[in-house]
N, C-alpha and C positions, 0 to 999 in steps of 0.2 A: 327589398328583394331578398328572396329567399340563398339561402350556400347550399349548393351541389354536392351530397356525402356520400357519393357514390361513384363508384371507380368505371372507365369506361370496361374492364375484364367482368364486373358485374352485371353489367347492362347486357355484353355478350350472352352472358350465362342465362338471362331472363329471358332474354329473344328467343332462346329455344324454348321455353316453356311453351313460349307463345307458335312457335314453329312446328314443336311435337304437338299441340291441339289441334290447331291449322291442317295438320294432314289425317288426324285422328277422325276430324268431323269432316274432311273429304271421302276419306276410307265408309265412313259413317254413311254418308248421303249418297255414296257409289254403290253400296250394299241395299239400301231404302230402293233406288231407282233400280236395281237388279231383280228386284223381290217385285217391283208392282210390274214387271216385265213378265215373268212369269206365274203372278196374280192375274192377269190382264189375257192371259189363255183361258183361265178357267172363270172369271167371274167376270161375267156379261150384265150390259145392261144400264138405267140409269143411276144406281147405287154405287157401282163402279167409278162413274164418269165422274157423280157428284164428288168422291175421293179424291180423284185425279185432279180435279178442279182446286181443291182447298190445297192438296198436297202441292200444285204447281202454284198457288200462290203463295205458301209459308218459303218453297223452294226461293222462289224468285228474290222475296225480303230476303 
């Protein structure tokens, strides 16, 4: 089995990387769903929907 050379004050330190992306790609995906909100006023139709459709399944994964 492997030794642990890393201190738990590092771990700490990593977790935010992981924390500041975490909210970066929320920010991220809160901005995408704002925009097809008010994409969704002007562009009608099946072209639209088929968007919405793929957009809400990459969403969902």
């Amino acid at each position: 089995m492997g030794q642990i050379s890393v201190t738990p004050e590092e771990l700490k330190q990593e977790a935010q990387v992981y924390i500041r992306s975490k909210d970066a790609i929320e920010a991220a995906i809160q901005e995408v769903n704002r925009m097809n909100d008010i994409i969704a006023q002007q562009w009608k139709g099946q072209a639209f929907q088929s968007y919405l459709e793929q957009y809400n399944q990459l969403y969902q994964n």
